[in-house]
RODO-2510 file (C-alpha; in nm, 4 decimals, decimal comma):
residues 355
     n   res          X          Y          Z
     1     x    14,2845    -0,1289    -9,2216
     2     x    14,0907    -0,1208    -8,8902
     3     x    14,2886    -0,2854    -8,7289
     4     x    14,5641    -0,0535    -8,8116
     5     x    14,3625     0,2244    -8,7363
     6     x    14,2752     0,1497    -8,4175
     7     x    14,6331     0,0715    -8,2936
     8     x    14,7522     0,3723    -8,4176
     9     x    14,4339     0,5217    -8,1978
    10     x    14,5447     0,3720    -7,9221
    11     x    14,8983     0,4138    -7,9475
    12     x    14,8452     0,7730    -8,0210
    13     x    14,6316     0,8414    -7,6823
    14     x    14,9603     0,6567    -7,4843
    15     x    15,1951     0,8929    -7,6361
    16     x    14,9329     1,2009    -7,5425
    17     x    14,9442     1,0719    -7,2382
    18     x    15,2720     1,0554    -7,1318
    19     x    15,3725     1,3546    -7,3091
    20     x    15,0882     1,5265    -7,0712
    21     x    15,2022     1,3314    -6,7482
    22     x    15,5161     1,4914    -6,4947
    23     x    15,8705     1,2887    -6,5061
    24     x    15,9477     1,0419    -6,1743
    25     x    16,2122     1,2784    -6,1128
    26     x    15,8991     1,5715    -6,1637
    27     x    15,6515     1,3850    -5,9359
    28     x    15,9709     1,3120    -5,6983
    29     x    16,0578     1,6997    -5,6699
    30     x    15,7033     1,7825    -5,6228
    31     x    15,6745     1,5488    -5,3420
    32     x    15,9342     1,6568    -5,1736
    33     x    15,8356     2,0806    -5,2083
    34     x    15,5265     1,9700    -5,0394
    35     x    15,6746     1,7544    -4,7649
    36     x    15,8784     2,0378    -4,6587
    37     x    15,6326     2,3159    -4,6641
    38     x    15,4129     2,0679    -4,3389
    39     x    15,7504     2,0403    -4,1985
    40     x    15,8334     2,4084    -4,0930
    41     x    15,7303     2,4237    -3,7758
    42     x    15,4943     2,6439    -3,6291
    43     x    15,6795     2,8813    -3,3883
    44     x    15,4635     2,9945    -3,0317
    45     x    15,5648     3,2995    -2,8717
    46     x    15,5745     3,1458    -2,4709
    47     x    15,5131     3,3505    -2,1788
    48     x    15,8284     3,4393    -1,9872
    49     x    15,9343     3,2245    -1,6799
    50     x    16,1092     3,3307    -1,3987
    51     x    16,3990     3,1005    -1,3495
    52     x    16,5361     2,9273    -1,0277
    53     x    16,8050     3,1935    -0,9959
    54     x    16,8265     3,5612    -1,1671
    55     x    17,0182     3,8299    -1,0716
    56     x    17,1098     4,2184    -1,2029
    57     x    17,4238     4,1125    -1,0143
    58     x    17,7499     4,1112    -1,1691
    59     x    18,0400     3,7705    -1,1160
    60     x    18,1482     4,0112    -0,8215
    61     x    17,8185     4,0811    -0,7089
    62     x    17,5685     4,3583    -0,6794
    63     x    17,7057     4,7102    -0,6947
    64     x    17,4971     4,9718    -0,5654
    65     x    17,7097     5,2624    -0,6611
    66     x    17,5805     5,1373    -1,0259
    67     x    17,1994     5,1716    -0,8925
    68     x    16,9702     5,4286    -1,1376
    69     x    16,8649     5,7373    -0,9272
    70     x    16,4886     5,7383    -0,9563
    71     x    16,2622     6,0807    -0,9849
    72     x    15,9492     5,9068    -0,8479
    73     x    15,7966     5,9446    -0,4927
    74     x    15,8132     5,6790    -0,2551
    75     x    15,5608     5,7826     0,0216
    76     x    15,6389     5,7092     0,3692
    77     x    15,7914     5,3860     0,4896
    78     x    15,7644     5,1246     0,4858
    79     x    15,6761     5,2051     0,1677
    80     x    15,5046     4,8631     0,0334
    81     x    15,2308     4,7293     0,1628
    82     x    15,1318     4,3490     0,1835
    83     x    14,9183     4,1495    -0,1011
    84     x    14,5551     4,1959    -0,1247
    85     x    14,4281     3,9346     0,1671
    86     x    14,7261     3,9177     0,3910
    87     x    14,7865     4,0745     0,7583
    88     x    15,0309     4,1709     0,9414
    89     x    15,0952     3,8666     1,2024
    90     x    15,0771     4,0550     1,5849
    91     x    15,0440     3,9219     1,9055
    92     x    14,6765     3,9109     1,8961
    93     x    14,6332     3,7332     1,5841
    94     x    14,9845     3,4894     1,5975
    95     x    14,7778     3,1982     1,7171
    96     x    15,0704     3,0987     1,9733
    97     x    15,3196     3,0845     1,6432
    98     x    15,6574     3,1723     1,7994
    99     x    15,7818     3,3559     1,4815
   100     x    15,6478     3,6928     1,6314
   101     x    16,0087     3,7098     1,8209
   102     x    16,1032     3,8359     1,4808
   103     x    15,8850     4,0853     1,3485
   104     x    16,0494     4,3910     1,4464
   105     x    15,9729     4,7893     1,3711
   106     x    16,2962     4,9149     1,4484
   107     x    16,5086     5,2993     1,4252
   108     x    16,8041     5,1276     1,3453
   109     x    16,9266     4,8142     1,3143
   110     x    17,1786     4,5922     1,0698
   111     x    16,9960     4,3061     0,8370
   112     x    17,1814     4,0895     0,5564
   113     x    17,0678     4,1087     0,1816
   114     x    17,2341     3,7866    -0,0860
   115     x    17,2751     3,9119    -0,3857
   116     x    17,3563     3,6430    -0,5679
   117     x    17,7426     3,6341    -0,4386
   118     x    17,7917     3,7886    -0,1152
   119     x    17,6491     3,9048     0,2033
   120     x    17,5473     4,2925     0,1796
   121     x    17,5190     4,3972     0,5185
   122     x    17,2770     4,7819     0,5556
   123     x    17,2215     4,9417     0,7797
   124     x    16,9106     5,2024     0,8637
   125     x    16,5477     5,1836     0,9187
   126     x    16,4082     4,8593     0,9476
   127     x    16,0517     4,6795     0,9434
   128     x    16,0428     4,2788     0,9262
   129     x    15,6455     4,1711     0,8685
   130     x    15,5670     3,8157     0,8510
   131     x    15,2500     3,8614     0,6384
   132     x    14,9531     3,6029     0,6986
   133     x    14,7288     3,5196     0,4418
   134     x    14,6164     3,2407     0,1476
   135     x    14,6455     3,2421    -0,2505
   136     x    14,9095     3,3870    -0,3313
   137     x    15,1844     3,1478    -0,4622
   138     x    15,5601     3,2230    -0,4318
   139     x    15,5707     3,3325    -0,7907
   140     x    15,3327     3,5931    -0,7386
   141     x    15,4746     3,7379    -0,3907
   142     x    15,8323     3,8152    -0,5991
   143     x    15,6839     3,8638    -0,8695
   144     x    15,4664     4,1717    -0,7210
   145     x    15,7374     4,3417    -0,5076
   146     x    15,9675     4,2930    -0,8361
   147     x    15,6818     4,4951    -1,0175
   148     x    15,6298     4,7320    -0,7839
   149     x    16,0380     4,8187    -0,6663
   150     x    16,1015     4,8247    -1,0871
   151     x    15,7554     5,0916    -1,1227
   152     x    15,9391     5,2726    -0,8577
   153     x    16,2369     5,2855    -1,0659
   154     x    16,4257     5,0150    -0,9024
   155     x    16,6067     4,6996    -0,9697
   156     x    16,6053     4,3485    -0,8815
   157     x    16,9288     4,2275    -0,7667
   158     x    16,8371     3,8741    -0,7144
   159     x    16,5778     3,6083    -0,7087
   160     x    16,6484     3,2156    -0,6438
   161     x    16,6431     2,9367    -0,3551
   162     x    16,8901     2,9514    -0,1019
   163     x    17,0546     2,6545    -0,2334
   164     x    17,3033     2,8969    -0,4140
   165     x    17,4019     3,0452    -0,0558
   166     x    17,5147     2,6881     0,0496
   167     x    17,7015     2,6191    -0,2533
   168     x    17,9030     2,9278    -0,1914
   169     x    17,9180     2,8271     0,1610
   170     x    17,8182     3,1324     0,2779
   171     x    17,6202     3,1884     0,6072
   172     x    17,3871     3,4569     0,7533
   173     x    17,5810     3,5830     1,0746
   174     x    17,2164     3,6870     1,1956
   175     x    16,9446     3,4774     0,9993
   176     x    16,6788     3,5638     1,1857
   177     x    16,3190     3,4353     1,0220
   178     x    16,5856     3,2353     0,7336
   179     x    16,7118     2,9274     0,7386
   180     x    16,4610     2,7656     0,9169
   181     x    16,5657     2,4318     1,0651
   182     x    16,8659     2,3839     0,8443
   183     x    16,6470     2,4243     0,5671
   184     x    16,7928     2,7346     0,3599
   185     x    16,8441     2,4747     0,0540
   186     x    16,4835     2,4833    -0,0078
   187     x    16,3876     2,8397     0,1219
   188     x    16,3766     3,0884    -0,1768
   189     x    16,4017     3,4738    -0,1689
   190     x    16,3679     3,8407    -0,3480
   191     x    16,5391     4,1178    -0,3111
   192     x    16,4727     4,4248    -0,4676
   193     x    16,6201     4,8172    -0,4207
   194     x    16,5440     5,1516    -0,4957
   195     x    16,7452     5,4597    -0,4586
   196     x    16,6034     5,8267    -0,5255
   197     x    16,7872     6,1682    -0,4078
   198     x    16,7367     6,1040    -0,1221
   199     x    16,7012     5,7899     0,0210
   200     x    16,7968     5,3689    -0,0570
   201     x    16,5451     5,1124     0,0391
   202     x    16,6195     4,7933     0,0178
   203     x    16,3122     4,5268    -0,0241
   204     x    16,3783     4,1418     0,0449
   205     x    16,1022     3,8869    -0,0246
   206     x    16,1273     3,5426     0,1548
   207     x    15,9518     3,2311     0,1910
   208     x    16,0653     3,1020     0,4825
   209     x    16,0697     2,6196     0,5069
   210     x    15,7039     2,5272     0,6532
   211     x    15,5574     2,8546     0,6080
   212     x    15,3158     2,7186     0,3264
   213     x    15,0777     3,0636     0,1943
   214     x    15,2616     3,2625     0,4406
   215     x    15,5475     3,5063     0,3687
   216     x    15,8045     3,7418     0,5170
   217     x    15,8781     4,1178     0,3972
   218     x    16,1249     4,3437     0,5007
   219     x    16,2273     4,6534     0,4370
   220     x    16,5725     4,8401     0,5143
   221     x    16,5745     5,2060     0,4172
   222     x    16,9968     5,2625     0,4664
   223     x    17,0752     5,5725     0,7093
   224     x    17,3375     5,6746     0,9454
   225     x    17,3209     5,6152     1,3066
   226     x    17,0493     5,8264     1,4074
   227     x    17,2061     5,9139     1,7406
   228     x    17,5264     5,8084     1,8885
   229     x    17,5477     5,6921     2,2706
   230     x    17,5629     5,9683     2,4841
   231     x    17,8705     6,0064     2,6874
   232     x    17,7953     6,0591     3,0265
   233     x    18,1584     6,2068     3,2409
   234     x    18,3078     5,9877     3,5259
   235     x    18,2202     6,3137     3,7260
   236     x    17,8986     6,2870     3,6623
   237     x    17,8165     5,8633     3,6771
   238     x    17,9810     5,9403     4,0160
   239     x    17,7023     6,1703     4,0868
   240     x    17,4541     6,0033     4,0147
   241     x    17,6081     5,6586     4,2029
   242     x    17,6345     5,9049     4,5099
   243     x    17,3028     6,0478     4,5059
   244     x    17,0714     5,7128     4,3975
   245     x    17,2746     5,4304     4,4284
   246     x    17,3015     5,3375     4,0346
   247     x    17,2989     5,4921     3,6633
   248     x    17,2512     5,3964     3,3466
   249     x    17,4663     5,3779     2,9973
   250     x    17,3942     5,3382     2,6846
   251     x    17,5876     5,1299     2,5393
   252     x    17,5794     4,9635     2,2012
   253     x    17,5918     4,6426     2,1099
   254     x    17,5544     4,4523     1,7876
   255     x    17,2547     4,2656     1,7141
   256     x    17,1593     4,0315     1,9085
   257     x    17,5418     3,9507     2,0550
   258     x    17,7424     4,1395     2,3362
   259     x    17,9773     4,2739     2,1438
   260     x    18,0493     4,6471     2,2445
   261     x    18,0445     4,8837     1,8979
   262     x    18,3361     5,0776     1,8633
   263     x    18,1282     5,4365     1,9113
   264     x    18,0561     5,3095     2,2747
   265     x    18,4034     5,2438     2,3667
   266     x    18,3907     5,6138     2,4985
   267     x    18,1656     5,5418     2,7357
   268     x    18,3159     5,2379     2,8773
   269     x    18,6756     5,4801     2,8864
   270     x    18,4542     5,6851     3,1188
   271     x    18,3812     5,3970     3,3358
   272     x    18,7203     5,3258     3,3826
   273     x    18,8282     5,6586     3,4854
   274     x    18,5658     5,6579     3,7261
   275     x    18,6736     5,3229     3,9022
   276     x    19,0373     5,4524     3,8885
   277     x    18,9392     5,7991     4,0218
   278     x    18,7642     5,6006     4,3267
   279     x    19,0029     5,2716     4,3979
   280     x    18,7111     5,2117     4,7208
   281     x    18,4306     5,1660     4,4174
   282     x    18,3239     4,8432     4,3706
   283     x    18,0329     4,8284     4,1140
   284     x    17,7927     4,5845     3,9750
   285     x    17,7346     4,5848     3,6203
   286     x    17,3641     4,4686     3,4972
   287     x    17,2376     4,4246     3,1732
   288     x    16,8833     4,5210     3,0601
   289     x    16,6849     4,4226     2,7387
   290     x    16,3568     4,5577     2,5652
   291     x    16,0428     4,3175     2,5357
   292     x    16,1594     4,1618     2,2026
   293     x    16,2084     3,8144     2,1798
   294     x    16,1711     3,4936     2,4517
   295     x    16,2379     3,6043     2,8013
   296     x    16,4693     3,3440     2,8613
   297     x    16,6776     3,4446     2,5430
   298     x    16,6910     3,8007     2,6728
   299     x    16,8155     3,7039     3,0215
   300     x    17,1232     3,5518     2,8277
   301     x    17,1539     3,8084     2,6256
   302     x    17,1663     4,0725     2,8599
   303     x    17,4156     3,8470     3,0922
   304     x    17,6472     3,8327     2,8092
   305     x    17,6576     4,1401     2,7767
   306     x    17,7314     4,2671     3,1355
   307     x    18,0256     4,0215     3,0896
   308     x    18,1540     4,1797     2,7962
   309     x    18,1385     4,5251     2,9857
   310     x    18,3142     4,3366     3,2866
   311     x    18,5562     4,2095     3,0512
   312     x    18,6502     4,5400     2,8812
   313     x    18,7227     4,6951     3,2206
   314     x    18,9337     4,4116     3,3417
   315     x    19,1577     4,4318     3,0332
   316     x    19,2030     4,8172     3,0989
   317     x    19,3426     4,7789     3,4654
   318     x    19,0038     4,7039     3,6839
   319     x    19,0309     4,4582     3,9329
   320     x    18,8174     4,1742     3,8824
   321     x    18,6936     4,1657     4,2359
   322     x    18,5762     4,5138     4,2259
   323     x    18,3279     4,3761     3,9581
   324     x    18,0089     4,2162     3,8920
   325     x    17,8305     4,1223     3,5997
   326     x    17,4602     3,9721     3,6173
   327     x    17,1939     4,0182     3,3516
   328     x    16,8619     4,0808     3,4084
   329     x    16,6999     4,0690     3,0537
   330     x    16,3546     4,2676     3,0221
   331     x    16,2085     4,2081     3,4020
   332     x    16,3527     4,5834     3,5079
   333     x    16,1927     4,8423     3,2171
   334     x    16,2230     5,1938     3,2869
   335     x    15,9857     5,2750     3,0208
   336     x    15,6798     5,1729     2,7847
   337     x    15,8266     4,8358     2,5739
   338     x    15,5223     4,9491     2,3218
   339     x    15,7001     5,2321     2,1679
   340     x    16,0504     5,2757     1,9674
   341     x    16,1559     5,5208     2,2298
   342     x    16,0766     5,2812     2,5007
   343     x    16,2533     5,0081     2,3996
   344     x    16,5429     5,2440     2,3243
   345     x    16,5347     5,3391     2,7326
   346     x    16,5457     4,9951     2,8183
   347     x    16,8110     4,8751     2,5846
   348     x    17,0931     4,9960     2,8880
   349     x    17,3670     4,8684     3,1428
   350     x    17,3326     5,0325     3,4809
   351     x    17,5707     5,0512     3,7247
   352     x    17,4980     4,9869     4,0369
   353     x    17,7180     5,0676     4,3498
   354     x    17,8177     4,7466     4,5885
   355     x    17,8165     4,7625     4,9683
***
């Protein structure tokens, strides 16, 4: 009897026991709850990075017909001013770096903005600063003028390397301080606009090849011509020819190349009435610069540009031999090259009466 007993104690206590224990297929479904609970991953919220290339540009490009029309106050131009530690670069401070030829302050002038597409050429007021400075990375130059254009109530139209301009094979016709050496693959730029009731200004951001903390801001506020070229009357150029020997034009020219704009073909017609009026005339047509730029590059330019004048005349009846064209880049100013208005006086082709 005890040994009965305590088989049927200790059979009893296996049959509690597994009666009290889970199933495999229990302990297997448990197993796996719990394995998949650890699994779910733990989702960060990561700051935002600017990418290589972004754009408010449609396939077409950047419409600015489509551009918000912002209540806020701009100030007075240029607007912006530099990062907290940089300088303007000047001719005192440049160090004997050559990139001063392309700072400019300027009335009026033409400058090309990418958008991502295309070439949008404005025209207007224009300011070109090549800012001079440490700390501040590329990120945070575009990164502050897109902050500051979009607190204005502005947009960013595009932001990348210039890599995507060679890829569309497109070309700045005037690249000024871009494309450095053949280097515009590795160059990167912002550009930013803002248009209120009354004006558009157009911000671009650019780190130029080899200009390591340094950085380049301009700023194009679009307007019409501010004044068109004067036409002065054959009558009076004669005048003047008879009286001192020479006058002067003001003729326009596109940047930086001798080609005459279309509002200064009037003055040019005037020319030609005058030589026509007076078959005896034989002239001498110089070109003048401003200060801007290498000397040497200004005594081309200017040559170039008496040529073109020379040329124009030729192809309306002038004899060739009753013509001269010579440039004389910025060695003959009639004015102060330190001020707008200077410059604008010196920026001329003067006619000057042969023996």
């Amino acid at each position: 009897m005890r040994i009965t007993f305590k088989f049927s104690s200790y059979l009893l206590v296996i049959m509690l026991a597994a009666a009290c224990s889970p199933s495999s297929k229990e302990k297997s479904e448990a197993t796996d709850t719990t394995q998949t609970v650890k699994a779910e991953p733990v989702i960060e919220k990561k700051p935002e990075t600017v990418t290589t290339e972004t754009s408010t540009a449609t396939a077409e490009g950047f419409d600015s017909a489509t551009l918000p029309v912002s209540s806020q106050t701009l100030g007075a131009f240029p607007y912006v001013s530099l990062i907290d530690g940089y300088e303007k670069m000047t001719k005192q401070n440049m160090g004997g770096n050559s990139s001063i030829e392309r700072v400019k302050d300027v009335a009026f002038d033409q400058y090309e903005f990418f958008d991502g597409s295309k070439l949008i050429a404005i025209e207007g007021r224009l300011s070109t600063i090549h800012a001079m400075g440490k700390g501040a990375s590329a990120f945070q130059v575009f990164k502050t003028y897109e902050s500051l254009i979009t607190g204005l109530g502005g947009v960013k139209v595009w932001q990348g390397k210039g890599i995507a301009m060679i890829d569309k094979k497109i070309k700045y016709e005037d690249p000024r301080h871009r494309a450095k050496y053949n280097m515009l693959n590795e160059e990167q730029m912002g550009i930013y606009v803002v248009k209120t009731a009354d004006k558009e200004v157009w911000l671009e951001a650019y780190k130029a090849y080899g200009d390591e903390e340094n950085y380049w801001l301009t700023v194009m506020e679009r307007k019409a011509l501010p004044m068109k070229a004067s036409v002065l009357p054959a009558e009076q150029m004669k005048k003047e020819l008879d009286a001192n020997g020479h006058v002067a034009l003001y003729i326009n020219f596109d940047t930086d190349k001798a080609s005459i704009k279309p509002e200064s073909q009037a003055a040019v017609e005037q020319v030609v009435k005058l030589l026509k009026a007076n078959p005896d005339l034989k002239l001498t047509v110089e070109g003048h610069t401003d200060n801007a730029g290498k000397p040497d590059y200004n005594l081309k330019l200017s040559d170039n540009r008496a040529k073109a004048v020379v040329a124009t005349l030729t192809t309306q009846g002038i004899e060739n031999n009753r013509l001269k064209a010579i440039g004389l880049g910025q060695t003959k100013p009639i004015a102060d090259n330190t001020t707008e208005e200077g410059k604008s006086k010196n920026r001329r082709v003067e006619l000057v009466r042969m023996p």
